[in-house]
C-alpha positions as CSV (number, residue, x, y, z in Angstrom):
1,X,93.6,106.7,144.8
2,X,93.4,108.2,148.4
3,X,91.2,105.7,149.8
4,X,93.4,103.2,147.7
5,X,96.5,104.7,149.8
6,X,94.8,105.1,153.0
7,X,93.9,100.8,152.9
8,X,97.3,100.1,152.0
9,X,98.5,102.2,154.9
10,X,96.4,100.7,157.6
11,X,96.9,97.4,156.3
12,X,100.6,97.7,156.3
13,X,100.3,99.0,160.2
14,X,97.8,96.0,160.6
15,X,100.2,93.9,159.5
16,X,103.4,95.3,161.5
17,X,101.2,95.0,164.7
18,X,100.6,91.4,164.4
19,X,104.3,90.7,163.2
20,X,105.2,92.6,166.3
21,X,102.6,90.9,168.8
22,X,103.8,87.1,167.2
23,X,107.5,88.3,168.0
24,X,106.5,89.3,171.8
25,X,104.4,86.3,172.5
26,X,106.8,83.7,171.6
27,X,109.6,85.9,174.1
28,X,106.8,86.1,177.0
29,X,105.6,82.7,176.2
30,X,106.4,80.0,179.6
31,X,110.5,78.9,179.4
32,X,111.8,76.5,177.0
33,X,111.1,72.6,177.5
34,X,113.8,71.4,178.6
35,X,115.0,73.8,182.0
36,X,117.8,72.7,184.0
37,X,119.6,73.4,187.0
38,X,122.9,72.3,188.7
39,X,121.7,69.2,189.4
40,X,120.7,68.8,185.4
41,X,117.0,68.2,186.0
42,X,114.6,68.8,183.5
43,X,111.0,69.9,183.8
44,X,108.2,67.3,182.2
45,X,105.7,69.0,180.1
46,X,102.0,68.1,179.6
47,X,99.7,70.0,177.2
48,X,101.9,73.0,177.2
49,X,101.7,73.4,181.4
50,X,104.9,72.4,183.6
51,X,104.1,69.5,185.9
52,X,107.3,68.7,187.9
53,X,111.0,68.2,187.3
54,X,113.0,64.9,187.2
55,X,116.2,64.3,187.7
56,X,118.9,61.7,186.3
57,X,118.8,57.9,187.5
58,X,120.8,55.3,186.9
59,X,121.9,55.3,183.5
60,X,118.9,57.3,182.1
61,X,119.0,60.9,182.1
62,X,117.1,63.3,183.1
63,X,115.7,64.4,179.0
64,X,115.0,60.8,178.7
65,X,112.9,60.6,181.8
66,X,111.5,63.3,180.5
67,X,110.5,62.6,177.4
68,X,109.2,59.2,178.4
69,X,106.9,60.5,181.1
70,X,105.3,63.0,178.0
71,X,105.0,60.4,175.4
72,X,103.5,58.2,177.9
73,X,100.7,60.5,178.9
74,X,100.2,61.7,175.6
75,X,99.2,58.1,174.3
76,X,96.9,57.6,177.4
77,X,94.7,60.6,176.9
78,X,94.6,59.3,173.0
79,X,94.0,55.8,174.1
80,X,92.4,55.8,177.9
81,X,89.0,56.4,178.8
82,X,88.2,59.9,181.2
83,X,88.7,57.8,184.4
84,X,92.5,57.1,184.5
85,X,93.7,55.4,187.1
86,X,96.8,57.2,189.2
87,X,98.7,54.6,192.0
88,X,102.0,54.4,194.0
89,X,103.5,51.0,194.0
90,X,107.2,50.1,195.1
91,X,109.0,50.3,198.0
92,X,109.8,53.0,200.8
93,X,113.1,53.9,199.2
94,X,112.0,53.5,195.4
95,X,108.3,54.0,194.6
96,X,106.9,53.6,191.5
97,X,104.3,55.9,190.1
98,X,101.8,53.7,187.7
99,X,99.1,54.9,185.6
100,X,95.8,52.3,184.7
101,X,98.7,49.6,185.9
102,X,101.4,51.0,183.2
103,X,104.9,52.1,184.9
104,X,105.1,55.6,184.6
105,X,107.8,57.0,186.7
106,X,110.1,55.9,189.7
107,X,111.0,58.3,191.9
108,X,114.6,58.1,193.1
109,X,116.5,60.4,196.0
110,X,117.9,62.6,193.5
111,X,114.1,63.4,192.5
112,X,113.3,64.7,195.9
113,X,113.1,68.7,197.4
114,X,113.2,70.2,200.5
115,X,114.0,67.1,202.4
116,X,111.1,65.0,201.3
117,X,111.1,61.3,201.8
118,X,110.6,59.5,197.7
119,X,107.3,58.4,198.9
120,X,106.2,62.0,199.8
121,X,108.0,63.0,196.6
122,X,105.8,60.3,195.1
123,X,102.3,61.0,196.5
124,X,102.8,64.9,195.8
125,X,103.4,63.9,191.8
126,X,100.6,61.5,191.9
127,X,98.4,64.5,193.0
128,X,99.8,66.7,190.2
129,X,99.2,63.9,187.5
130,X,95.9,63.2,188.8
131,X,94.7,66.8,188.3
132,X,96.7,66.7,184.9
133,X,95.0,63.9,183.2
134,X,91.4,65.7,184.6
135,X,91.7,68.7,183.3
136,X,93.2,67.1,179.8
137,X,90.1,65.4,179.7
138,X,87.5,68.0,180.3
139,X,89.9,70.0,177.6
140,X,88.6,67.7,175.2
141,X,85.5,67.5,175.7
142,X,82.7,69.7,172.8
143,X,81.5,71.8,175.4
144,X,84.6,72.6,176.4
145,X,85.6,73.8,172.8
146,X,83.1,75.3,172.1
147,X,83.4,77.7,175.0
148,X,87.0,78.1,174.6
149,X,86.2,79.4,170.9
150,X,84.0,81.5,172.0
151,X,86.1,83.9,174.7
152,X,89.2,83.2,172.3
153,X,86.8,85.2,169.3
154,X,85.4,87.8,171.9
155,X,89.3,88.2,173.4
156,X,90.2,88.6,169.7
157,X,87.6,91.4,169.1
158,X,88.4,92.5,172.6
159,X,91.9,93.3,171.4
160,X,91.0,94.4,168.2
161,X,88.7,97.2,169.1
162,X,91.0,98.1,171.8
163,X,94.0,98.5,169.7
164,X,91.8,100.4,166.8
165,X,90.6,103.0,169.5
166,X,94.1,103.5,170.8
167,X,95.0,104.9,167.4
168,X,92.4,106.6,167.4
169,X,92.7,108.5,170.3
170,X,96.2,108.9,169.8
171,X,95.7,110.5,166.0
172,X,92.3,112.2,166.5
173,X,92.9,113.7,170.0
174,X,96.4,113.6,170.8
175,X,98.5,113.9,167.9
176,X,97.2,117.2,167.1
177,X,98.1,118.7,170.3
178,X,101.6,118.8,169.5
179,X,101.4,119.4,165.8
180,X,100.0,122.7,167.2
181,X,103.3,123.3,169.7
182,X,104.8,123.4,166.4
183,X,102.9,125.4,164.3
184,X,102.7,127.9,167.0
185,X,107.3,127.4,167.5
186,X,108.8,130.2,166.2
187,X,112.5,129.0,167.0
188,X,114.2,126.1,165.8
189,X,115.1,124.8,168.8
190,X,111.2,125.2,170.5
191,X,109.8,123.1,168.4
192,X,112.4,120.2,168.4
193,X,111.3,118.8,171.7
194,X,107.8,118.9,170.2
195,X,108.9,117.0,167.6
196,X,110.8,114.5,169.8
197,X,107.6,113.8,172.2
198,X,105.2,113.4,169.4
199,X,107.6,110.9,168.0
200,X,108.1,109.0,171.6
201,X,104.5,109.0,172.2
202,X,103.9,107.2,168.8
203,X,106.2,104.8,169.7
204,X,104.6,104.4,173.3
205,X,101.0,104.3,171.5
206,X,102.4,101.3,169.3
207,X,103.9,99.5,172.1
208,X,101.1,99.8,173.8
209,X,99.0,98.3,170.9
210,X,101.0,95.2,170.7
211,X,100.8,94.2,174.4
212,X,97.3,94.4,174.1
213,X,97.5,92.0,171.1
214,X,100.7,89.7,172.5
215,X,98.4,89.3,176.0
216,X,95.5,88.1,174.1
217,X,97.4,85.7,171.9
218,X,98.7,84.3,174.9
219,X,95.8,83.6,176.4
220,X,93.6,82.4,173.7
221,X,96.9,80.2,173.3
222,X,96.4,78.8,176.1
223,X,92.9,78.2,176.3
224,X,93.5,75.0,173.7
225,X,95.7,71.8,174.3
226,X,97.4,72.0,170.9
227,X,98.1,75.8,170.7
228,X,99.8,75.5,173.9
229,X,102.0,72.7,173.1
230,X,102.5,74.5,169.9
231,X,103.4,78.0,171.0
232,X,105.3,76.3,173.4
233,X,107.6,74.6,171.0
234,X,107.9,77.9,168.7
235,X,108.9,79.1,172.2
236,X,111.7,76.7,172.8
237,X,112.8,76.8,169.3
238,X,112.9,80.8,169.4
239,X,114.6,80.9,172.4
240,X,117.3,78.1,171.5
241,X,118.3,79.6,168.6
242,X,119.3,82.5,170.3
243,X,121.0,81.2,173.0
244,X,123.3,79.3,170.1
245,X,126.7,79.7,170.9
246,X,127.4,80.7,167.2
247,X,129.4,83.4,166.9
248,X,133.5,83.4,168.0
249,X,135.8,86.2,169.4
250,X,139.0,84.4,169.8
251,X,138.1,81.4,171.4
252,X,135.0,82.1,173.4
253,X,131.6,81.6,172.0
254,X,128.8,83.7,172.2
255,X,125.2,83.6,171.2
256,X,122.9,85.8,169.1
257,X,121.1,86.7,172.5
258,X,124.3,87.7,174.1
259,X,125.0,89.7,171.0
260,X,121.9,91.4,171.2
261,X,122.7,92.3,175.1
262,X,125.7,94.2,174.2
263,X,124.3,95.8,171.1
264,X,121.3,96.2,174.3
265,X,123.8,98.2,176.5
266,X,125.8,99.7,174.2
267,X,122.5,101.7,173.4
268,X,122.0,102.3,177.3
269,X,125.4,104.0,177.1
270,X,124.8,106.1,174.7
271,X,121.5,107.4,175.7
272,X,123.0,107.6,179.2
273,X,125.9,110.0,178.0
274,X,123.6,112.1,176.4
275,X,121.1,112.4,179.3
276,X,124.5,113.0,181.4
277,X,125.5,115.7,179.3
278,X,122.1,117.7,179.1
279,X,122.1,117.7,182.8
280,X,124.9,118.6,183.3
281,X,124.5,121.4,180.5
282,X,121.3,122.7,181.8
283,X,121.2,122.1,185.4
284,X,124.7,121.4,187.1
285,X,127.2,123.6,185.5
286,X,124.8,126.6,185.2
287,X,124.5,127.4,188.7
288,X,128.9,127.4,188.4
289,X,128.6,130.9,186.7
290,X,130.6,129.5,184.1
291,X,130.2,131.1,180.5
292,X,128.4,129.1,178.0
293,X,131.4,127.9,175.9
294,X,133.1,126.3,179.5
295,X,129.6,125.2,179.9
296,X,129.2,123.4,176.0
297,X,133.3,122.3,176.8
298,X,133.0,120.7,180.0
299,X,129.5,118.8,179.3
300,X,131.4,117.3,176.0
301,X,134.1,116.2,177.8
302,X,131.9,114.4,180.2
303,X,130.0,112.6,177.5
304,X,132.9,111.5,175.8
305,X,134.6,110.0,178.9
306,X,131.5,108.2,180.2
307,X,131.6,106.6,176.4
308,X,134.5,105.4,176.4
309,X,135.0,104.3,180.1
310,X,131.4,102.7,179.3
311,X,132.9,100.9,176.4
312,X,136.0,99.8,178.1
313,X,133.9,98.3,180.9
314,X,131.0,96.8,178.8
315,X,133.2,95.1,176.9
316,X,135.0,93.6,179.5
317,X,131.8,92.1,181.4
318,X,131.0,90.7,178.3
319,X,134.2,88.4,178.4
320,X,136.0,90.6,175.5
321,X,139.9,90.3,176.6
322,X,140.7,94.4,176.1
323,X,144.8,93.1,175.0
324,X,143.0,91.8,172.0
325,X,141.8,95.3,170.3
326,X,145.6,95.9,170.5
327,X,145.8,94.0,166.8
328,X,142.1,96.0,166.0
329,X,144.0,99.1,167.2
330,X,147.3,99.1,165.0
331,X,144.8,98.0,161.7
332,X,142.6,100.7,162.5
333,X,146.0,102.8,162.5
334,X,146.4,101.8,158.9
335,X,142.9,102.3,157.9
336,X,143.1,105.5,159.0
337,X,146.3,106.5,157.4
338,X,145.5,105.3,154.1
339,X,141.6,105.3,153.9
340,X,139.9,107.7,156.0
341,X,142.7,110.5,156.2
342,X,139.7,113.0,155.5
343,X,137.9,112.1,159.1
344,X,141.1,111.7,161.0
345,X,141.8,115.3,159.9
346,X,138.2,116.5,160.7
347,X,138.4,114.6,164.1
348,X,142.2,116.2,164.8
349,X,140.7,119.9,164.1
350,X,137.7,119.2,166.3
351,X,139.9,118.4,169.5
352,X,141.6,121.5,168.6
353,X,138.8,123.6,168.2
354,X,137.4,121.9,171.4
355,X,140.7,122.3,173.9
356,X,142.2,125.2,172.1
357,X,139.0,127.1,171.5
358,X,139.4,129.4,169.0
359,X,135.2,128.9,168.6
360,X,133.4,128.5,171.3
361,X,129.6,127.6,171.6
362,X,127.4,130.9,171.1
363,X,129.9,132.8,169.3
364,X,128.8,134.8,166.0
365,X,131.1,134.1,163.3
366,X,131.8,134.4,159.5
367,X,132.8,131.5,157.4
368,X,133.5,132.2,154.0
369,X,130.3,133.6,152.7
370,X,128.2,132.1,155.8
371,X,127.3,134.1,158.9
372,X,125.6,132.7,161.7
373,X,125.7,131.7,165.8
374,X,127.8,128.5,166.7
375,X,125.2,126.2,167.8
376,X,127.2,122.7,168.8
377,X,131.0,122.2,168.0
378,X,131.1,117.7,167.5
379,X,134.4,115.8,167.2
380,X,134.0,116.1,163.0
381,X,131.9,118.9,162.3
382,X,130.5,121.8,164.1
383,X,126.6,123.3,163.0
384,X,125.9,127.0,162.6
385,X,122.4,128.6,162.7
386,X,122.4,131.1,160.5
387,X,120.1,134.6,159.8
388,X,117.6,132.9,158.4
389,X,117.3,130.0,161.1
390,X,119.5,127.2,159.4
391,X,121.7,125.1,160.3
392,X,125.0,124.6,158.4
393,X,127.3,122.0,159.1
394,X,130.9,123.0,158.3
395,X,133.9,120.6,158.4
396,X,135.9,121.8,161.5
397,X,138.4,121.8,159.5
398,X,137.6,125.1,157.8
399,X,137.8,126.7,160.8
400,X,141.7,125.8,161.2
401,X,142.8,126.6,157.5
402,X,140.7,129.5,156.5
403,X,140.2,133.0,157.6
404,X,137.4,133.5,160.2
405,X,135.6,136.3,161.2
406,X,134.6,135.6,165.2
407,X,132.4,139.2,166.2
408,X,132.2,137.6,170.0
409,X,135.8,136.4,170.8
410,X,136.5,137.3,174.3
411,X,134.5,140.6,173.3
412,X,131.0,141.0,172.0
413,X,131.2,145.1,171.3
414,X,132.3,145.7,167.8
415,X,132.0,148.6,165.4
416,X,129.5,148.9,162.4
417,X,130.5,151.6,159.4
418,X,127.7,153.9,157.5
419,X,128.7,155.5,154.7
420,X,126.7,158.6,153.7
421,X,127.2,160.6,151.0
422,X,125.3,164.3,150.8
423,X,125.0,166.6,148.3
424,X,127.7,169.4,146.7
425,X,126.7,172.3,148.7
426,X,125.6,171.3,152.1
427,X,127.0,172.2,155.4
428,X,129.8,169.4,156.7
429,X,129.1,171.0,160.4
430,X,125.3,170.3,160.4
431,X,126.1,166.7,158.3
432,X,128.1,165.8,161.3
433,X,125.8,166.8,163.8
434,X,122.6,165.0,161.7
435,X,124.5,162.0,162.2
436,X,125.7,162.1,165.4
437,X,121.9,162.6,166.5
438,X,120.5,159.2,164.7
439,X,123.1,157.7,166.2
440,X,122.1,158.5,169.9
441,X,118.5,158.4,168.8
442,X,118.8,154.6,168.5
443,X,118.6,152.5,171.5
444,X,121.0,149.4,170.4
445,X,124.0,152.1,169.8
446,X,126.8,152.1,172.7
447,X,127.7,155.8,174.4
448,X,131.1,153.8,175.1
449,X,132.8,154.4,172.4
450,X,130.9,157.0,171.7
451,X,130.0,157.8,168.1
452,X,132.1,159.2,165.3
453,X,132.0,160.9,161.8
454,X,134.7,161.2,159.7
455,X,135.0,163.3,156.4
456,X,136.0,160.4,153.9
457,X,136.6,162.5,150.6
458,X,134.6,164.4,147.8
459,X,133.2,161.9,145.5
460,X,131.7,162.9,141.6
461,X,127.9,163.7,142.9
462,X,128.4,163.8,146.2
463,X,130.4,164.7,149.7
464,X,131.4,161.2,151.5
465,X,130.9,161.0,155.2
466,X,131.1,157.8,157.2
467,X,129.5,157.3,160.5
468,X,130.9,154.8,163.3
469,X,129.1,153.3,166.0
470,X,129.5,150.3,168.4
471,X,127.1,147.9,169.0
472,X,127.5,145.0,171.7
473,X,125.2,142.4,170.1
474,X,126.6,141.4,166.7
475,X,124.1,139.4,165.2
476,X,121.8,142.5,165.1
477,X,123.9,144.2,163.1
478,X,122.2,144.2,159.6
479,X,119.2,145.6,161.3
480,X,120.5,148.1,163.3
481,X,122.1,149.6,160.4
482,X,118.9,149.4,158.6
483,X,117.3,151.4,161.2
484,X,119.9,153.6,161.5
485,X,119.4,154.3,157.9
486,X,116.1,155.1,158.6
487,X,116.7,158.0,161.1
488,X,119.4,159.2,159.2
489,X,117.3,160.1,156.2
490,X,114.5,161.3,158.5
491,X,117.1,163.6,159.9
492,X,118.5,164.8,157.0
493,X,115.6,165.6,155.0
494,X,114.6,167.6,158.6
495,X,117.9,169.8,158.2
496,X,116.8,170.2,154.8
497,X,120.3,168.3,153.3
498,X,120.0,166.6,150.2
499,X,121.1,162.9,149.1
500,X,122.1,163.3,145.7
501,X,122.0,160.8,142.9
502,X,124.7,160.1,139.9
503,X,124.2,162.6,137.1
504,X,126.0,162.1,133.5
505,X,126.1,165.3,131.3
506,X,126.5,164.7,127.7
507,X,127.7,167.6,125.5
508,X,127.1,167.2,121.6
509,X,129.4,169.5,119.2
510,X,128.7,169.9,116.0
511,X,131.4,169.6,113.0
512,X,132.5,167.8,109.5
513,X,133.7,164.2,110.3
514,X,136.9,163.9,108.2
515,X,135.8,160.1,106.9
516,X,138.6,158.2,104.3
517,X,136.6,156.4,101.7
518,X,138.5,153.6,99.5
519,X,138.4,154.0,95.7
520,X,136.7,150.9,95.2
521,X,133.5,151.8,97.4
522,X,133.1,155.4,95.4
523,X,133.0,153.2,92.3
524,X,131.1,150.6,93.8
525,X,128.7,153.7,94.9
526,X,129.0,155.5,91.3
527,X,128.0,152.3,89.7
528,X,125.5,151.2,91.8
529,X,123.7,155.3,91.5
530,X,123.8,154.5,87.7
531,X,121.6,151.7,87.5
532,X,119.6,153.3,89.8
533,X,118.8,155.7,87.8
534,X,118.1,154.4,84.5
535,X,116.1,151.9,86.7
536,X,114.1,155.0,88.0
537,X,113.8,156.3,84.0
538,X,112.5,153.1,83.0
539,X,109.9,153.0,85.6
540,X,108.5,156.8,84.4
541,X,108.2,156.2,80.9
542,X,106.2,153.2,81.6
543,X,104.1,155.4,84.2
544,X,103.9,158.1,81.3
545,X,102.9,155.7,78.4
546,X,100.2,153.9,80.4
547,X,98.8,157.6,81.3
548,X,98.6,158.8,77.7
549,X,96.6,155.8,76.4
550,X,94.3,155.6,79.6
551,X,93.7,159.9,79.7
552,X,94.2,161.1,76.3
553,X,97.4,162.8,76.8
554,X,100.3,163.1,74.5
555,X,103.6,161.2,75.3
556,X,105.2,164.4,76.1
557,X,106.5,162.8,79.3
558,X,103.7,164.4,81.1
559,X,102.6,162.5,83.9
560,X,98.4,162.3,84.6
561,X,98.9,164.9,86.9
562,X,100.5,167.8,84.9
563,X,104.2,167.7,86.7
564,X,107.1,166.7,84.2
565,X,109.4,163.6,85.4
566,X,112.8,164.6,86.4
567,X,115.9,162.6,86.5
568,X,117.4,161.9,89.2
569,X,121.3,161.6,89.2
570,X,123.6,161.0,92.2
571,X,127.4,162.5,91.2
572,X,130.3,161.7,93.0
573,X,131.3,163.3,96.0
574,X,134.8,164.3,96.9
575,X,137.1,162.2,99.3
576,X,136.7,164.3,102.2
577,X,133.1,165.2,102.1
């Protein structure tokens, strides 16, 4: 099944390659057939290779020029012999370009460039059809072919083993280099950059892979006649049906390419707001001396803006009247009211939490029963890391209706209690003082406050003290107090002072039970002692008989074993006993 798995897999990439590569070709691939310019000329194809463009004349235009001159040639190299005959006939003003004595082409004023003459117009597209028709014939010819399937097989190979050993490399001696950045990543946010280059160098690996493959389809393509008048056409039909005006905003049309372009740039925007804010975040605003929360604050801001200025713009180059999102605006008002009241209100609390601040970036907080750093606060949620290095994502508007516990809000020192209790007996004085030691012994405890011990009460096993110190880095806090416990105990079994543990004493006293006992259950209980009894009886006269006939004993209710059977009888026992 592995190897089963594996063959799918590489087929599947095989085959997303060569989709990809077809795709890129046809974009790279020469323009479409019919190019024009102001002056509405159109460019004449033979065997997939531009020669020259012609322009309207007379009541023909310039496509049908066009497409006479191609289906012209075409049916001489089908019909002609290798030596075709190229001539200029005509006059000065209006020559005519004629091939084995056919008309092919007159060349009119509009036809001409740079100030040519249409004779010199003339004679330079006689040269270019001349070498045309040659090299459509030596196309054709076996040798030809033959050679042109051979480099098109060895480019294919050529491609193939390139591509293979570019995955290769890039899974066998690359790949591995930053699965071990992560491995060896302690922190959450170390190895998420890790993660983020291995993925961008897969994608640059694949890219990569396909140009090699989209290169050598072009030119194998255009080693052959027919493949290049065929990718040509795939080309052209690919790059029309983009350029469709098909799609309506108002009344302006755009096309699927145009489409693309914004969807294109909208993408640019985003990724540059992002790269705007990190730099701002982690090069600009940190030499300000600004705290981290201004920091986190002032780089949102920023990325927000350049969004929506971005949009604003964008949408205006593309020819998007802004006066018509007013109608947009006032449904999107409705929709919001009545559909998606839950993200408006998320959205609201964010802007609050953002200009108002209650939370800022960094800060160690308790949510309900989550405790943890604030890592990011976004327009509808804001993500915690937590003890145990995971991130939460909380509705910001939890922060706004419930009760929240911020240790770092405008000051990181806060106080931790200890409760200790010690046994009945020992000295308060030298309790205090045991304390007050682990408490300077550790190194995370502030002098300023200074530690305290209060006398909290006498409990059932034991006296209650309660020791106070202050700490400046909250998120510590649950192992400094289980260090602290550490020393304390150290400490206190030093001083010789006990830490007791619950006792329960149970005293038994002995004594008649006065029990009430219905009639009905002492004659249920006389009654059932009866039969009993006689049950009992029964049972040793049989055991009595059976002896005498089996040992020779009279049946003087002797047993076998020389002791008399006695009856039993249970009487009846007073109310109270």
């Amino acid at each position: 099944m592995n190897s089963f798995f594996r063959c799918r897999y590489w087929l599947t990439q095989v085959i997303l390659v060569v989709i990809g590569a077809i795709a890129i070709a046809c974009l790279i691939a020469a323009a479409p057939i019919v190019a024009q310019d102001n002056l509405n000329r159109v460019t004449i194809f033979f065997d997939g290779r531009p020669l020259f463009e012609v322009a309207p004349a007379g009541s023909l235009t310039g496509q049908q020029r066009a497409d006479y001159v191609s289906d012209t040639l075409k049916y001489i190299i089908k019909t002609a012999q290798p030596t075709v005959n190229v001539e200029i006939a005509g006059t000065e003003k209006l020559p005519v370009i004629k091939v084995n004595g056919s008309h092919l082409l007159s060349v009119t004023s509009n036809d001409t460039l740079n100030g040519r003459s249409p004779k010199e117009q003339a004679r330079l597209w006689q040269r270019l059809l001349q070498n045309a028709i040659k090299r459509a014939f030596i196309e054709r010819t076996q040798e030809y072919l033959v050679q042109a399937v051979f480099l098109s097989v060895g480019c294919g190979l050529w491609a193939l083993i390139s591509s293979w050993g570019v995955g290769w490399l890039w899974h066998h001696r690359i790949k591995w280099l930053f699965h071990k950045k992560v491995t060896k990543s302690t922190h959450r946010h170390r190895h998420q950059p890790a993660l983020s280059a291995e993925i961008a160098g897969g994608t640059l690996i694949l890219l990569f892979r396909i140009t090699i493959l989209v290169f050598t389809l072009i030119y194998t393509s255009k080693l052959f006649p027919q493949t290049r008048q065929l990718s040509r056409q795939v080309n052209d039909t690919f790059v029309q049906s983009l350029t469709w005006e098909i799609i309506w905003v108002g009344d302006k049309p755009y096309s699927v390419l145009g489409l693309l372009t914004l969807i294109g740039l909208f993408a640019a925007l985003i990724l540059l707001a992002k790269v705007v804010k990190k730099v701002l975040r982690s090069r600009i605003l940190r030499l300000t001396n600004l705290s981290r929360p201004a920091q986190e604050t002032i780089a949102l801001i920023a990325h927000y803006a350049i969004l929506l200025i971005g949009s604003i713009v964008l949408l205006q180059l593309w020819g998007l009247d802004i006066s018509s999102l007013a109608v947009f605006a006032g449904v999107l008002g409705v929709g919001i009211g009545l559909g998606i009241q839950g993200i408006a209100k998320e959205c609201v609390s964010g802007l609050v939490l953002i200009f108002e601040r209650p939370i800022q970036v960094g800060d160690f907080v308790n949510v309900g029963e989550l405790m943890g750093t604030v890592e990011n606060i976004g327009i509808r949620s804001t993500e915690i890391l937590t003890l145990d290095q995971v991130s939460i994502i909380i509705p910001n508007s939890r922060f706004l209706e419930a009760e929240v516990v911020n240790w770092t809000h405008n000051n990181p020192v806060s106080r931790l209690k200890l409760p200790v209790g010690v046994a009945y007996g020992s000295d308060p004085i030298k309790v205090r003082s045991a304390l007050i030691e682990a408490a300077k012994g550790h190194p995370e405890i502030l002098d300023q406050p200074a530690p305290n011990v209060f006398f909290t009460g006498f409990g059932e096993n034991a006296l209650k003290f309660e020791l106070l110190v202050w700490i400046e880095d909250p998120p510590k806090q649950f192992q400094i107090k289980s260090e602290l416990y550490f020393l304390i105990e150290e400490i206190l079994r030093h001083y010789h002072v006990d830490i007791p543990f619950p006792k329960l004493d149970l005293h038994v006293r002995s004594g008649n039970f006065p029990v009430d006992v219905s009639h009905q259950l002492i004659e249920s209980l006389t009654q059932l002692s009866q039969e009993l009894t006689q049950w009992m009886a029964r049972q040793s006269y049989g055991s009595s008989h059976n002896g005498t006939s089996h040992n020779g004993t009279s049946h003087n209710g002797t047993s076998h074993n020389g002791t008399s059977h006695r009856n039993v009888q249970i009487n009846n026992t007073s109310d109270n006993n």
